[in-house]
N, C-alpha and C positions, 0 to 999 in steps of 0.2 A: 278529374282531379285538376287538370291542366284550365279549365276554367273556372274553379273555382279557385286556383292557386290565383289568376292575373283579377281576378274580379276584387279579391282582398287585397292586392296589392296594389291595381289603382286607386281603389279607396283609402291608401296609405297603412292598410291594417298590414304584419303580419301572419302568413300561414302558422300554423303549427308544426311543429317536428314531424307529423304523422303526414302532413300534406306534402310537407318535403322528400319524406323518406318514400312515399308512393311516387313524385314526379323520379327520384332517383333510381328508384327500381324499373320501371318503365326505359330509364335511359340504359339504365346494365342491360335489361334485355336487349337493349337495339345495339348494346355494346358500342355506345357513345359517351366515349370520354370526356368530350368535351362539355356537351352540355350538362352531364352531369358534376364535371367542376363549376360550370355556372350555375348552377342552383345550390350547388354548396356555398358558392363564393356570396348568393341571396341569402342565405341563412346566416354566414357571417356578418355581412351588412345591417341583417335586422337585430343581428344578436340573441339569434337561438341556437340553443347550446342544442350540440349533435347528442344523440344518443349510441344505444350500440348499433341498431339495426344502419345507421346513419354510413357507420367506419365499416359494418361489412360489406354495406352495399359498395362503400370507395373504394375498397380494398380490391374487392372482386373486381369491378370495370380496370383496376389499374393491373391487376394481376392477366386480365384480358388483354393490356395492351403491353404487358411486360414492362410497368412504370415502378418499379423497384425504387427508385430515389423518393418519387409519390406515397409508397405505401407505408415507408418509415418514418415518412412526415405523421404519415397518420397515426401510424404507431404512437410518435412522441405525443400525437395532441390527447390520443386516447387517454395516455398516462394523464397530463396534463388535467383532464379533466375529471378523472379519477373512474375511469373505466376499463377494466379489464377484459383482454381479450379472452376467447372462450372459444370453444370446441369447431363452432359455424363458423370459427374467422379463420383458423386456421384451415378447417376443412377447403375454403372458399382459395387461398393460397394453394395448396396440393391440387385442386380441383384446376388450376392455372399451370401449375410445374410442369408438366410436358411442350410447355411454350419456354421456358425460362429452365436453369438447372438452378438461378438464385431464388426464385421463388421458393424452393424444395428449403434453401439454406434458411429461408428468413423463416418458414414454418415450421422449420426445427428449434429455431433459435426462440421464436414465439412459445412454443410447445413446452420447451425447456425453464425456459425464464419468470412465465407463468404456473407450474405446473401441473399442464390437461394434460389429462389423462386421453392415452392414445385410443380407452378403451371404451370409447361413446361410438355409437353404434355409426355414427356418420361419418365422423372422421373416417373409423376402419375402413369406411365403404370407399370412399375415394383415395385410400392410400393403398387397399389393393388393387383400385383402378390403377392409378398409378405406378404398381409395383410390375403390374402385368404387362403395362405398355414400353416400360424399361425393360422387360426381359424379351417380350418380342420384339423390338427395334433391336438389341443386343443380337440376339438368334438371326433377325433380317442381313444387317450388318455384320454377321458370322464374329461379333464384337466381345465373344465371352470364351472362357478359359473352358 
C-alpha cells in the first residue's frame, strides 16, 4: 500500500480514502501516532474527506497514546462532516480505558449522545474486558468495599 500510496503521490494524483485508511491502520498497529497524523494531515492536504473507518482508526492510535484533547478534535470533525459515531468507535475508546479513566468518560459521553446501544455484541465484549480489569486491579489494590 505504502508504494503504491508514494507512487500516486509523486505523480501529483491523490490516493483514495481506502489507500489512506490501509497506510493508517498499519500505523495503529505499530501504535504510531505520529505518522499516522502525517497521513491524515496528507489527506487533508489533498482534500479527501475522511470517512468512518478513517476517525476509528485516529481514535484508537490516540486512545493508545491517551491523546484525549486529539480524540475530541476528532469527534467534532466527525460531526462536522456528518458522520456518526457507532458501536466500533466507541468499543475502540473502552478498548484504551485502562490506560486513561477519561477515555471511559468520553465513551460514555459518545455512547450517550449518540444513542449506541451498549448491546452490540463488540462493545459488550471489551466493556466486560474492561469491567474485569477494574475489579481485579480493585481486589490487587485491596481498593474495594
Amino acid at each position: 500500500a505504502m508504494k503504491m500510496f508514494w507512487r500516486m503521490y509523486d505523480a501529483g494524483h491523490s490516493p483514495p480514502v481506502k489507500i489512506y485508511n490501509t497506510l493508517l491502520g498499519g500505523f495503529v498497529g505499530l501504535n504510531n501516532a505520529l505518522e499516522a497524523f502525517r497521513i491524515y494531515s496528507m489527506m487533508k492536504h489533498f482534500k479527501v474527506t475522511p470517512n468512518l473507518i478513517t476517525y476509528i482508526l485516529l481514535v484508537d492510535v490516540c486512545g493508545q497514546k491517551k491523546l484525549c484533547l486529539e480524540i475530541s478534535t476528532f469527534l467534532m470533525e466527525m460531526k462536522y462532516f456528518g458522520i456518526a459515531p457507532t458501536a466500533a468507535l466507541v468499543a475502540g475508546l473502552v478498548r484504551n480505558a485502562p490506560r486513561s479513566d477519561e477515555l471511559m468518560q468520553i465513551a460514555l459521553r459518545v455512547t450517550r449522545e449518540n444513542n449506541i446501544s451498549i448491546n452490540d455484541p463488540n462493545l459488550l465484549k471489551v466493556l466486560s474486558a474492561y469491567f474485569i480489569y477494574k475489579i481485579e486491579r480493585a481486589k490487587k489494590n485491596k481498593d474495594y468495599v
